[in-house]
py3Dmol code that shows the C-alpha trace and the ligand (Angstrom):
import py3Dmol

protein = """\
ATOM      1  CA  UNK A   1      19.833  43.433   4.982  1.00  0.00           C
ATOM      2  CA  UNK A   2      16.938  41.468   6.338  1.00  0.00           C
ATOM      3  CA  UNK A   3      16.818  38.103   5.525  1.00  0.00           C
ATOM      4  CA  UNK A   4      13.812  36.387   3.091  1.00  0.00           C
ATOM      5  CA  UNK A   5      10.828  34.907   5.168  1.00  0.00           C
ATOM      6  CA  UNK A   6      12.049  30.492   4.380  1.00  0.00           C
ATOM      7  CA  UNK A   7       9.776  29.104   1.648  1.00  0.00           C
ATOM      8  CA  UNK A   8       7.008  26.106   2.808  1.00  0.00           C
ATOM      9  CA  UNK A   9       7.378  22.507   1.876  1.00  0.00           C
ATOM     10  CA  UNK A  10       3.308  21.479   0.896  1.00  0.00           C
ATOM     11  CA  UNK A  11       3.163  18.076   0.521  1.00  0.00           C
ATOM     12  CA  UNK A  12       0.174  17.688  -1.792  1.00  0.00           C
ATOM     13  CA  UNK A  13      -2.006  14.069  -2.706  1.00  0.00           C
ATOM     14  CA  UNK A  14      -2.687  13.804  -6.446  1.00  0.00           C
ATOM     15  CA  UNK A  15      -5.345  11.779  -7.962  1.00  0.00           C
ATOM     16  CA  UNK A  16      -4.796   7.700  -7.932  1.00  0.00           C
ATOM     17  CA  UNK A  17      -6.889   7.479 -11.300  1.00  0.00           C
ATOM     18  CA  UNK A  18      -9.755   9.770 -11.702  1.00  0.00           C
ATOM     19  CA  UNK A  19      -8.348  13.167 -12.346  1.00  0.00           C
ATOM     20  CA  UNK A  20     -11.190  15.254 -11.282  1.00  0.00           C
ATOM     21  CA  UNK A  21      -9.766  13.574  -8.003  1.00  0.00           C
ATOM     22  CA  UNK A  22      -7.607  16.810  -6.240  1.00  0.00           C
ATOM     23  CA  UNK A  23      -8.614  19.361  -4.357  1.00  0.00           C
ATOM     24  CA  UNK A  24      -9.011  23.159  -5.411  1.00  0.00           C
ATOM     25  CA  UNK A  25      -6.456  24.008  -2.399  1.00  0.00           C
ATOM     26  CA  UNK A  26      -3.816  21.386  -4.216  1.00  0.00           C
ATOM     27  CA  UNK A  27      -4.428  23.299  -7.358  1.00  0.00           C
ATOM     28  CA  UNK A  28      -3.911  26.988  -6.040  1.00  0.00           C
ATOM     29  CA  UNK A  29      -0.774  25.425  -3.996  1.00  0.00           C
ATOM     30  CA  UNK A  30       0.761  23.690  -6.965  1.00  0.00           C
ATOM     31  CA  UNK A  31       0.018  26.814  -8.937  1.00  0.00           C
ATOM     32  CA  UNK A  32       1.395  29.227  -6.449  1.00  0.00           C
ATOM     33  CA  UNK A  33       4.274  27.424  -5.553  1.00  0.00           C
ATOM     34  CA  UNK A  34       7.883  28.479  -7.094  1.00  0.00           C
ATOM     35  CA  UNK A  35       9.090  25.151  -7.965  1.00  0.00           C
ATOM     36  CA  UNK A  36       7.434  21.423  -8.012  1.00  0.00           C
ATOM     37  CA  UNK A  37       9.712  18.575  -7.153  1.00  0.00           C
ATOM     38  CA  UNK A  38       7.867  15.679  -8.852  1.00  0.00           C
ATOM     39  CA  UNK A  39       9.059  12.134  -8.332  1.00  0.00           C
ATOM     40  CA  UNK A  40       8.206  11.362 -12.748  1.00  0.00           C
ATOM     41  CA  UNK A  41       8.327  14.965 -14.139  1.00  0.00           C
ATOM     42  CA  UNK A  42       7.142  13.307 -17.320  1.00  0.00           C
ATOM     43  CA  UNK A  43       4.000  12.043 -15.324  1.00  0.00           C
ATOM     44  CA  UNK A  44       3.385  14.857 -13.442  1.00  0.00           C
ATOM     45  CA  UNK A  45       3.416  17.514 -16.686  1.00  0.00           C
ATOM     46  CA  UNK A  46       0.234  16.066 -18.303  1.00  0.00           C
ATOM     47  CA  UNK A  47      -1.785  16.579 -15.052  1.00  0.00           C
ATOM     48  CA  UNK A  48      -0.302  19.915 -14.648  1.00  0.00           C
ATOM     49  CA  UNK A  49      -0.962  20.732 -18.553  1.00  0.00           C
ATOM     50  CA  UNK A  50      -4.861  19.402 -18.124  1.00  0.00           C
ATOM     51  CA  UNK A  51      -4.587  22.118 -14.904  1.00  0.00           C
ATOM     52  CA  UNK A  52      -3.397  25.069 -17.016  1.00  0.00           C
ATOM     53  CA  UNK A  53      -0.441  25.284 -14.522  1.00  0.00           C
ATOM     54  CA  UNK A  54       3.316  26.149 -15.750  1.00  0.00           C
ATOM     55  CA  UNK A  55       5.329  26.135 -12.598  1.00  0.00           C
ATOM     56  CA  UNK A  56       8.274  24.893 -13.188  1.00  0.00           C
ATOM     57  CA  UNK A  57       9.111  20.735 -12.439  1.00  0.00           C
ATOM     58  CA  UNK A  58      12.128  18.976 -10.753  1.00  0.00           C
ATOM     59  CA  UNK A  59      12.610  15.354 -10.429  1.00  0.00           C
ATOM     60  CA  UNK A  60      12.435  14.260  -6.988  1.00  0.00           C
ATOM     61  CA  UNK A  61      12.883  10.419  -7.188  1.00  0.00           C
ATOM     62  CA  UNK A  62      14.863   7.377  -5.423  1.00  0.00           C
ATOM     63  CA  UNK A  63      17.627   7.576  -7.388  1.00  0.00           C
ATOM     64  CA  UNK A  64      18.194  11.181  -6.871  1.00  0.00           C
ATOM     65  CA  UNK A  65      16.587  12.436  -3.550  1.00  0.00           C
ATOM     66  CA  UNK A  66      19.566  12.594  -1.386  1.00  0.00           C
ATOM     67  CA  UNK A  67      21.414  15.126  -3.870  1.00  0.00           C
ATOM     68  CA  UNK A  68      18.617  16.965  -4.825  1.00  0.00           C
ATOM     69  CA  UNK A  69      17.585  16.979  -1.367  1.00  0.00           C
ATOM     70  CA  UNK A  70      20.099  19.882  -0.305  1.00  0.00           C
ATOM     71  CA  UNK A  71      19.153  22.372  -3.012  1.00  0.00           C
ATOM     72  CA  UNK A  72      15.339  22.108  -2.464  1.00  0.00           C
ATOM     73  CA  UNK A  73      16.543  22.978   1.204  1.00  0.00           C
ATOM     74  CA  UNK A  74      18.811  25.912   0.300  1.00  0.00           C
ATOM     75  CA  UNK A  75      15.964  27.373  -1.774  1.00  0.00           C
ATOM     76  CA  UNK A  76      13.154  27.081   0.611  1.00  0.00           C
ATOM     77  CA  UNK A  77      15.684  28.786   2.924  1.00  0.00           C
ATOM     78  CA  UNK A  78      16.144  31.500   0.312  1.00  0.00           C
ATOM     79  CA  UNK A  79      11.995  32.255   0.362  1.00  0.00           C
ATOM     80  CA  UNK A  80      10.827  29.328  -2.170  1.00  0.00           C
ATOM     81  CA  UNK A  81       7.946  27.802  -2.008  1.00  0.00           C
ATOM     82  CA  UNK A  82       8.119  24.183  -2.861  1.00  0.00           C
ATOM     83  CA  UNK A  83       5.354  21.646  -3.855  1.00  0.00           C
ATOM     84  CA  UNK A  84       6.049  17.902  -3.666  1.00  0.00           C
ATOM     85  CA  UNK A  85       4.077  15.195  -5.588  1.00  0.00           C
ATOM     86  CA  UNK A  86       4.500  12.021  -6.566  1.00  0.00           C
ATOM     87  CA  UNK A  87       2.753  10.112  -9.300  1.00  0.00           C
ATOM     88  CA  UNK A  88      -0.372   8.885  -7.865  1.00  0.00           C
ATOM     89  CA  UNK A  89      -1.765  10.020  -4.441  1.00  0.00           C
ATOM     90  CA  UNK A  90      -0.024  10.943  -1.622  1.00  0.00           C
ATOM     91  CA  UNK A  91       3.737  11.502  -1.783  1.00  0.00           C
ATOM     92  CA  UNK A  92       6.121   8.913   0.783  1.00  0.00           C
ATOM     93  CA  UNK A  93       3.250   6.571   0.652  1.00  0.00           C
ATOM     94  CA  UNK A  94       5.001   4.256  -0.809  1.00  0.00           C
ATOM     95  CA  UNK A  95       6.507   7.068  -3.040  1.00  0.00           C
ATOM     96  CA  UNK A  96       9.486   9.091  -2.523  1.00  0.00           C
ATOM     97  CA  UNK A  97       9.612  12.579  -0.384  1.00  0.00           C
ATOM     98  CA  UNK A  98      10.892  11.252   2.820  1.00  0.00           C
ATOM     99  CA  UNK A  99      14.498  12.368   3.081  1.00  0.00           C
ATOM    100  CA  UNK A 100      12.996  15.727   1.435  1.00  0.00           C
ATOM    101  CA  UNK A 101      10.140  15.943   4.339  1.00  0.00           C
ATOM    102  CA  UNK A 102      12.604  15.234   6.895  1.00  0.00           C
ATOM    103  CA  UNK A 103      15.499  17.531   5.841  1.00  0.00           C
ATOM    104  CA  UNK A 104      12.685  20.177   5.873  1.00  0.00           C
ATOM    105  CA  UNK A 105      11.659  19.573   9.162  1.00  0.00           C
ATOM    106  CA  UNK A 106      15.188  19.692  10.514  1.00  0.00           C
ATOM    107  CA  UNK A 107      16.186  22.690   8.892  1.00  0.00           C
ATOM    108  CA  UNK A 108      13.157  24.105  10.504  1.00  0.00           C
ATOM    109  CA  UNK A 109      11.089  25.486   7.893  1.00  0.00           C
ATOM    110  CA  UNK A 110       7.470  24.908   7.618  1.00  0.00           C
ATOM    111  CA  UNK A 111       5.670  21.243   6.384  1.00  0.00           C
ATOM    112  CA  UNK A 112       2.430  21.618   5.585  1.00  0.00           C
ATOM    113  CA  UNK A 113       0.208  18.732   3.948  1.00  0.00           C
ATOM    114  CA  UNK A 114      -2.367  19.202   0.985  1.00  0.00           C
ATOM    115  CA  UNK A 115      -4.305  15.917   1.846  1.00  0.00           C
ATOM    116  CA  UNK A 116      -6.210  14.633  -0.871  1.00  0.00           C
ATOM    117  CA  UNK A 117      -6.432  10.432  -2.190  1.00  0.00           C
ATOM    118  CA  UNK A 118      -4.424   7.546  -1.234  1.00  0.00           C
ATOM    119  CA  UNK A 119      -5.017   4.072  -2.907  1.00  0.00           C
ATOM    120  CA  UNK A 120      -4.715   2.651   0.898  1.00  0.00           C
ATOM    121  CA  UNK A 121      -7.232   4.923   2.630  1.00  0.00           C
ATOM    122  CA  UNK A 122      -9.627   4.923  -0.743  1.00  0.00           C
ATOM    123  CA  UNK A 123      -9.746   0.901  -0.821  1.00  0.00           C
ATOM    124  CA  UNK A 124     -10.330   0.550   3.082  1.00  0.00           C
ATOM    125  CA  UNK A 125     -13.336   2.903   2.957  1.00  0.00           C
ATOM    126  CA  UNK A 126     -14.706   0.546   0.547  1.00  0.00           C
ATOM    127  CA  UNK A 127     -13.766  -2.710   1.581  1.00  0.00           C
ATOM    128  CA  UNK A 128     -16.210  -3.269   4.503  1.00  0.00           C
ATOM    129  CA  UNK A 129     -13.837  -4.956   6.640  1.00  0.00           C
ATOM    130  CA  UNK A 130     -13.428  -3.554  10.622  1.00  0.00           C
ATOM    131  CA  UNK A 131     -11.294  -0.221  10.121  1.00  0.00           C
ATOM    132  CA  UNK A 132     -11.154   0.953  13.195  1.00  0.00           C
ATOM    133  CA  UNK A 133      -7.672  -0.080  13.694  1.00  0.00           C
ATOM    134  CA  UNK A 134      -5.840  -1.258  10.413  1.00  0.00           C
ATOM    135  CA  UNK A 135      -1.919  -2.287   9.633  1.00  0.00           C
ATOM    136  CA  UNK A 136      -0.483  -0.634   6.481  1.00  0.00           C
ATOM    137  CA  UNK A 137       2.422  -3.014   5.348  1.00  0.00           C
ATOM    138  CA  UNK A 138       2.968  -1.315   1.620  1.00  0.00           C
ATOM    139  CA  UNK A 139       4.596  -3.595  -0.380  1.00  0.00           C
ATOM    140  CA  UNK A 140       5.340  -7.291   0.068  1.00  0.00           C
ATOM    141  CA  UNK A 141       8.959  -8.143  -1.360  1.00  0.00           C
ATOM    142  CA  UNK A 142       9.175  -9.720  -4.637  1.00  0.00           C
ATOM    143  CA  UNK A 143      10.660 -12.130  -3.982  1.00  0.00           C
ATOM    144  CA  UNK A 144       9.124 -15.437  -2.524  1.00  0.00           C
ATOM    145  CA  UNK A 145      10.592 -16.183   0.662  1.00  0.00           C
ATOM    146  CA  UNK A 146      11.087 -12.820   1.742  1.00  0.00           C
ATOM    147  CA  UNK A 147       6.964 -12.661   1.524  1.00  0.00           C
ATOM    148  CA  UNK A 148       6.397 -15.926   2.693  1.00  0.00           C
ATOM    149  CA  UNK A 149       8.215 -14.999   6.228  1.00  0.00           C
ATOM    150  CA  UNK A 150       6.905 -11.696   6.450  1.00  0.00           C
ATOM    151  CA  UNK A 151       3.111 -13.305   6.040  1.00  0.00           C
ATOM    152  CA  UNK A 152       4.072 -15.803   8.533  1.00  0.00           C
ATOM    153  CA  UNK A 153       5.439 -12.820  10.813  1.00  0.00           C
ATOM    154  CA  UNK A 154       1.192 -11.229  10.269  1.00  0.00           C
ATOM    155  CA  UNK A 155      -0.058 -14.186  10.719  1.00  0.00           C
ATOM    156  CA  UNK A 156      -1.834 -13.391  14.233  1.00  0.00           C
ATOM    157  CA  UNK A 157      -1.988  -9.832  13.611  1.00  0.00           C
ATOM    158  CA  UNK A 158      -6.068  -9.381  14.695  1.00  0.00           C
ATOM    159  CA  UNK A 159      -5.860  -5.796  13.062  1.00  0.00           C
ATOM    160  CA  UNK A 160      -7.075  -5.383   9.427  1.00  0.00           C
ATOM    161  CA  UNK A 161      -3.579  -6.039   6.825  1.00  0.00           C
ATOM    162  CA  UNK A 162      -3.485  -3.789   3.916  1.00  0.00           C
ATOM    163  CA  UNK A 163      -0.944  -4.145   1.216  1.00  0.00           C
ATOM    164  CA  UNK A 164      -0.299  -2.494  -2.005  1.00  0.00           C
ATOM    165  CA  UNK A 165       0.272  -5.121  -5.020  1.00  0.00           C
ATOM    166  CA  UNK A 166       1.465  -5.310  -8.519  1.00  0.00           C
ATOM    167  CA  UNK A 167      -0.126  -6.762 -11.744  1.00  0.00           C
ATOM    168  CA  UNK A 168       2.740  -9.042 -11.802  1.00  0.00           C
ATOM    169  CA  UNK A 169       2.315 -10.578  -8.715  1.00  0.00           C
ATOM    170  CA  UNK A 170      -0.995 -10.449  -7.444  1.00  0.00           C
ATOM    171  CA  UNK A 171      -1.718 -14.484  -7.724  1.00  0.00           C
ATOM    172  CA  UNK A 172       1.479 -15.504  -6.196  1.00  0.00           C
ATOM    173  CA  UNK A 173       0.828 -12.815  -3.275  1.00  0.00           C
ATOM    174  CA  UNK A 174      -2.950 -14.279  -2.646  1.00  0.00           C
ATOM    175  CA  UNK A 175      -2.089 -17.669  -2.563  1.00  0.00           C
ATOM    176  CA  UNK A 176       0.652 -17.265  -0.127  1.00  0.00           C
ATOM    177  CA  UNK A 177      -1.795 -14.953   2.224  1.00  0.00           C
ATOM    178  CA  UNK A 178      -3.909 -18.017   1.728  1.00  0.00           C
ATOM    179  CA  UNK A 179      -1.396 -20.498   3.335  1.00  0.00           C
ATOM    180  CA  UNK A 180      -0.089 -18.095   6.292  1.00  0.00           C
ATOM    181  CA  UNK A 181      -3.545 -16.944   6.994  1.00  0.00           C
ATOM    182  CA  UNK A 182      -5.827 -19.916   6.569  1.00  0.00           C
ATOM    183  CA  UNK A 183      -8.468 -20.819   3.962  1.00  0.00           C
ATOM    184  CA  UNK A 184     -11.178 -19.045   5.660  1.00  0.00           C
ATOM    185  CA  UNK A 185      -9.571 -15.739   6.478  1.00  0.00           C
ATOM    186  CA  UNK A 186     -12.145 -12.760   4.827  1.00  0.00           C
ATOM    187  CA  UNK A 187     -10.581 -10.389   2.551  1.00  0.00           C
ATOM    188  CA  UNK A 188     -10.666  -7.807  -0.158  1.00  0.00           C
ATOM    189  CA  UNK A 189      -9.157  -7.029  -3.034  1.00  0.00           C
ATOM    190  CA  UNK A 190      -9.636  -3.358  -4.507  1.00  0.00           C
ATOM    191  CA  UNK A 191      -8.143  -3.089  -8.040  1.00  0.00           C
ATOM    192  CA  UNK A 192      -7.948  -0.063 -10.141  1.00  0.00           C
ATOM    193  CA  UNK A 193      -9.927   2.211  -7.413  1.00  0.00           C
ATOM    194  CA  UNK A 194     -11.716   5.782  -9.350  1.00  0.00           C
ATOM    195  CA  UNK A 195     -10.851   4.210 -12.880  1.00  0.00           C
ATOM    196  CA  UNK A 196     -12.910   2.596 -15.802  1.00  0.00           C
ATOM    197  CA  UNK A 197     -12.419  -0.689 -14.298  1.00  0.00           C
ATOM    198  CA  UNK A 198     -12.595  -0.197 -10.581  1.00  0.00           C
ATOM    199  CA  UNK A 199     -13.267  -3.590  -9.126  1.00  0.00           C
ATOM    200  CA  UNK A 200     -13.990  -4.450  -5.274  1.00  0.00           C
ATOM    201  CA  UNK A 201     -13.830  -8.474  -4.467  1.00  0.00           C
ATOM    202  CA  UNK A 202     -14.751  -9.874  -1.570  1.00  0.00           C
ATOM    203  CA  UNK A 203     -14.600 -13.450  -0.472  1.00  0.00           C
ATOM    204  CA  UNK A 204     -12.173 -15.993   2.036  1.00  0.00           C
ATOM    205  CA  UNK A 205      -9.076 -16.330   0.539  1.00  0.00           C
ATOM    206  CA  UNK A 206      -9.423 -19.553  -0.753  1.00  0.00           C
ATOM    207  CA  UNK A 207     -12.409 -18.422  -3.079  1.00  0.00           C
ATOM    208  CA  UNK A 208     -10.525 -15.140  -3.709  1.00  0.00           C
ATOM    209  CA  UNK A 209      -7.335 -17.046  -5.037  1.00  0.00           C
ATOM    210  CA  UNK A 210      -9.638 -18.840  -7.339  1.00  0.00           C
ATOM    211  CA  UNK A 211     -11.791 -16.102  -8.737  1.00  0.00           C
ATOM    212  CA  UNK A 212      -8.463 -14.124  -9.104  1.00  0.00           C
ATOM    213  CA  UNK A 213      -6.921 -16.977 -10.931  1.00  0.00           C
ATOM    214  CA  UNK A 214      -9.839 -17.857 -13.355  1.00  0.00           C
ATOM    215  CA  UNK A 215      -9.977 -14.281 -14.528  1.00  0.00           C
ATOM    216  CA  UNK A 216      -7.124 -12.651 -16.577  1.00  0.00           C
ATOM    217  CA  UNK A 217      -8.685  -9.582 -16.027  1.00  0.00           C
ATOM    218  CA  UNK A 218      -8.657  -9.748 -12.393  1.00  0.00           C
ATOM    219  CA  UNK A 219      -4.632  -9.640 -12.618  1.00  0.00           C
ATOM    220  CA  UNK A 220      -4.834  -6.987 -14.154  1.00  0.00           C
ATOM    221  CA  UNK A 221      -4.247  -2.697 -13.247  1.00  0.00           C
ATOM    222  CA  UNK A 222      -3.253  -1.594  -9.820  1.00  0.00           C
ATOM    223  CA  UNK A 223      -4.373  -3.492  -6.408  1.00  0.00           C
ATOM    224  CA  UNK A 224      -4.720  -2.750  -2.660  1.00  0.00           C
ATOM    225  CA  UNK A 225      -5.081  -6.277  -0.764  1.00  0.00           C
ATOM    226  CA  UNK A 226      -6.780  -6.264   2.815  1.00  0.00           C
ATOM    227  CA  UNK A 227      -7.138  -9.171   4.802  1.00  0.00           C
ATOM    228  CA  UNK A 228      -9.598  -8.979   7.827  1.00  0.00           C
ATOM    229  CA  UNK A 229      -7.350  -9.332  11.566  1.00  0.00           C
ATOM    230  CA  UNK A 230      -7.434 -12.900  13.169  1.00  0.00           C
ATOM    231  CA  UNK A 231     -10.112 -13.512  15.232  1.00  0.00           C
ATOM    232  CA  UNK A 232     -10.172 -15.460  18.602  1.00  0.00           C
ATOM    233  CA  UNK A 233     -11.704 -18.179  17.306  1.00  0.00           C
ATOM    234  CA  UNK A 234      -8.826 -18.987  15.522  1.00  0.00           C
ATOM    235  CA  UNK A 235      -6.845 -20.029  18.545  1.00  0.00           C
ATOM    236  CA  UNK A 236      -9.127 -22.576  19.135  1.00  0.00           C
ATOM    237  CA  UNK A 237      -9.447 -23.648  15.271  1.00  0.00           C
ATOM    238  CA  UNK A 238      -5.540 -23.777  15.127  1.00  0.00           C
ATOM    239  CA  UNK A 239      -5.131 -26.012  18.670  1.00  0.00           C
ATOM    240  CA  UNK A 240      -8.037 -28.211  16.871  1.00  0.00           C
ATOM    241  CA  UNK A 241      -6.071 -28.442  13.806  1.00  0.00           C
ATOM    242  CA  UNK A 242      -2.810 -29.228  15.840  1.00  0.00           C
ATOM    243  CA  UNK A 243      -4.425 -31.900  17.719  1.00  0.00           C
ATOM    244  CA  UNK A 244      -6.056 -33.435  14.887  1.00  0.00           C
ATOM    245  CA  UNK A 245      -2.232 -32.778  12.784  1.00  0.00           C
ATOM    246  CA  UNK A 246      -0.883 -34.988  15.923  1.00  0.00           C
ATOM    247  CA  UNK A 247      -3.234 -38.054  15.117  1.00  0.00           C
ATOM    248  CA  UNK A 248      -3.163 -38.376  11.169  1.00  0.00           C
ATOM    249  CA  UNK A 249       1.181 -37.715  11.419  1.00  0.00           C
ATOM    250  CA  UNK A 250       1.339 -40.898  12.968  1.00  0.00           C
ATOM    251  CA  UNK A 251      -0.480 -42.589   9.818  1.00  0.00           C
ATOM    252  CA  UNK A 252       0.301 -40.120   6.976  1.00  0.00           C
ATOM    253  CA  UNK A 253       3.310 -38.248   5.711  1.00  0.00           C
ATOM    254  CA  UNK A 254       3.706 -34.600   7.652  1.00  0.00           C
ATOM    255  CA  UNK A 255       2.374 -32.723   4.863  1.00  0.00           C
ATOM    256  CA  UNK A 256      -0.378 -34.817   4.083  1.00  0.00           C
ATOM    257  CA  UNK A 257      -1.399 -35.021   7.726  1.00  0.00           C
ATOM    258  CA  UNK A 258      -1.302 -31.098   7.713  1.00  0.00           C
ATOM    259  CA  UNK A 259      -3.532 -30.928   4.993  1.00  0.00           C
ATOM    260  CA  UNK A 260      -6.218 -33.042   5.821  1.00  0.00           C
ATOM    261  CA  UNK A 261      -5.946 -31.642   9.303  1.00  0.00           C
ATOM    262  CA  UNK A 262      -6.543 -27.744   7.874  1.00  0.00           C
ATOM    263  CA  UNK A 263      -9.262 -29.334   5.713  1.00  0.00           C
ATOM    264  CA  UNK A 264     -10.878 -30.810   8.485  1.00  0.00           C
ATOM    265  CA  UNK A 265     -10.547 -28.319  11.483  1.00  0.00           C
ATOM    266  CA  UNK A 266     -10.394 -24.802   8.958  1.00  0.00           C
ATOM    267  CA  UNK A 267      -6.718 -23.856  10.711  1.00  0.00           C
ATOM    268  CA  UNK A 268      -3.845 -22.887   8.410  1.00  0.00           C
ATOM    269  CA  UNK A 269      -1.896 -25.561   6.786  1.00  0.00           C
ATOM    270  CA  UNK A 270       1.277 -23.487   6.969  1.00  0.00           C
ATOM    271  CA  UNK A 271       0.888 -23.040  10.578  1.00  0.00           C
ATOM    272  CA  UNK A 272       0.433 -26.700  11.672  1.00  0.00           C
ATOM    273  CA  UNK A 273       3.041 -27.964   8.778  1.00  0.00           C
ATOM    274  CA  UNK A 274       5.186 -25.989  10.647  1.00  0.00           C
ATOM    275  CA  UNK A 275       4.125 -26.973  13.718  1.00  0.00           C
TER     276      UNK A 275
END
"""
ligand_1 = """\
27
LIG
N 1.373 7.181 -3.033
C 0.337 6.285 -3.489
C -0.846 6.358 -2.524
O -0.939 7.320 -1.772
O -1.679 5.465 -2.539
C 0.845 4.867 -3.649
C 1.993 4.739 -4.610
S 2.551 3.096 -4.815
C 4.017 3.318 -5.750
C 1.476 2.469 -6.060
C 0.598 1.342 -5.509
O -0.544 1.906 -4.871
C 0.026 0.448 -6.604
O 0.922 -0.589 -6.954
C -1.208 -0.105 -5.925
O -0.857 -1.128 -5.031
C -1.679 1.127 -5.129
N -2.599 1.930 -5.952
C -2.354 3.151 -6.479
N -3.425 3.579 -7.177
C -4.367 2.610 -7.074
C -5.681 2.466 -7.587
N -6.237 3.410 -8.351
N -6.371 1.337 -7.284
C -5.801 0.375 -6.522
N -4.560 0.465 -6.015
C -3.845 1.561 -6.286
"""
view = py3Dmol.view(width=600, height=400)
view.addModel(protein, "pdb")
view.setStyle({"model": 0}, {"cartoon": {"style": "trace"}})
view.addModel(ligand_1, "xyz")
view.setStyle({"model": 1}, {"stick": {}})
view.zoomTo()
view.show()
């Protein structure tokens, strides 16, 4: 007996608010496929429902890939098609699908992408900083020094940063990019992109901390952070604010000195505290 022609893998982007957002090929792919390994099948079903599509859902999530992993496998072997999504844009941004993407891949069947939105693509087309080259860093950890060191790590990164952030901790996050980064470092933050409340700020991060702060609002939905790349000119600002640092230390106490010496010279406190 011959054997079945393997199933595909499509990896298909859903929308990140708006949900006119996905493409008529995601549709026909989601529709045609045999089974659709969703990361929330609760999430996913409304979408599908507002679609007038009934294929059948799996959960595909952290807690389960690696098990579920194997069967997906075995039926795409057996001539299943399968569709992966995850809850918002594109799946193992951020989202699960890796270890199903790679077992697919090594098994040999076929990977195939649906591309459609992703918050990190949608806020940097929008954001007017350089884009030519840009660093995607996901999420920052929760918890404080973990963040602090991995900011401090970026801090002479002179590509374009982009981070995805959380309601809960989109303050704590700015004002922490504002000490490894500087005052005076340009960025963006773009909250709640294709929704009612799609905002796009834009200010250095010492004005963006505030106008963040004042505003409830602003803290509040879904957020994609980009800071602009450093710049050469902030060599020179930072061995300014490190001479100026080695003048007032001799007067004032070290983290007063490195205050008034970012004040003065526009270089980042962090840096010459630690200096
Ligand atoms: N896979 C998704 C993608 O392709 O963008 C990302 C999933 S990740 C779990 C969710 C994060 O993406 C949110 O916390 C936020 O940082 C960002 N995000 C998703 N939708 C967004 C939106 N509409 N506006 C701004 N940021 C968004």
């Amino acid at each position: 007996m011959s054997q079945p022609r393997p199933g595909t893998l499509h990896v298909v982007a859903t929308p990140i608010g708006h949900r006119d957002d996905i493409s008529a090929r995601a549709i026909e792919t989601l529709r045609r496929a045999r089974v659709i390994a969703a990361e929330d099948t609760r999430h996913t079903r409304p979408l599908l429902q507002h679609l007038n599509i009934d294929t059948p859902l799996v959960a595909l999530h952290d807690h389960n890939e690696r098990t579920a992993v194997d069967g997906l496998v075995e039926r795409m072997r057996g001539g299943d098609d399968v569709a992966l999504v995850s809850d918002a844009g594109t799946p193992l941004i951020s989202d699960p699908g890796f270890r199903l993407v790679r077992a697919a891949r090594i098994a040999g069947l076929r990977v195939s992408p649906v591309p459609g939105p992703s918050a990190v693509i949608a806020a940097l087309s929008v954001a007017g900083l350089p884009s030519d080259r840009f660093v995607f860093e996901g999420f920052l950890s929760a918890k404080a020094g973990a963040r602090r060191s991995r900011l401090a790590e970026l801090a002479g990164e002179s590509r374009t940063l982009i981070f995805y952030e959380s309601s809960h901790r989109i303050v704590e996050s700015l004002e922490d990019m504002r000490e490894a980064f500087g005052a005076d470092r340009e960025a963006v933050v773009a909250r709640e992109l294709t929704k009612m409340f799609e905002t796009v700020l834009g200010d250095p991060l010492s004005a963006l901390v505030e106008r963040v702060s004042a505003d409830p609002n602003q803290q509040k939905g879904e957020f994609v952070v980009m800071v602009a790349g450093r710049e050469a000119g902030e060599d020179e600002r930072l061995s300014e604010g490190l001479r100026v640092f080695a003048i007032l230390k001799d007067e004032l106490p070290p983290a007063r000195a490195a205050k008034l010496a970012a004040a003065i010279t526009g270089a980042p406190r962090k840096a010459l505290y630690g200096a």
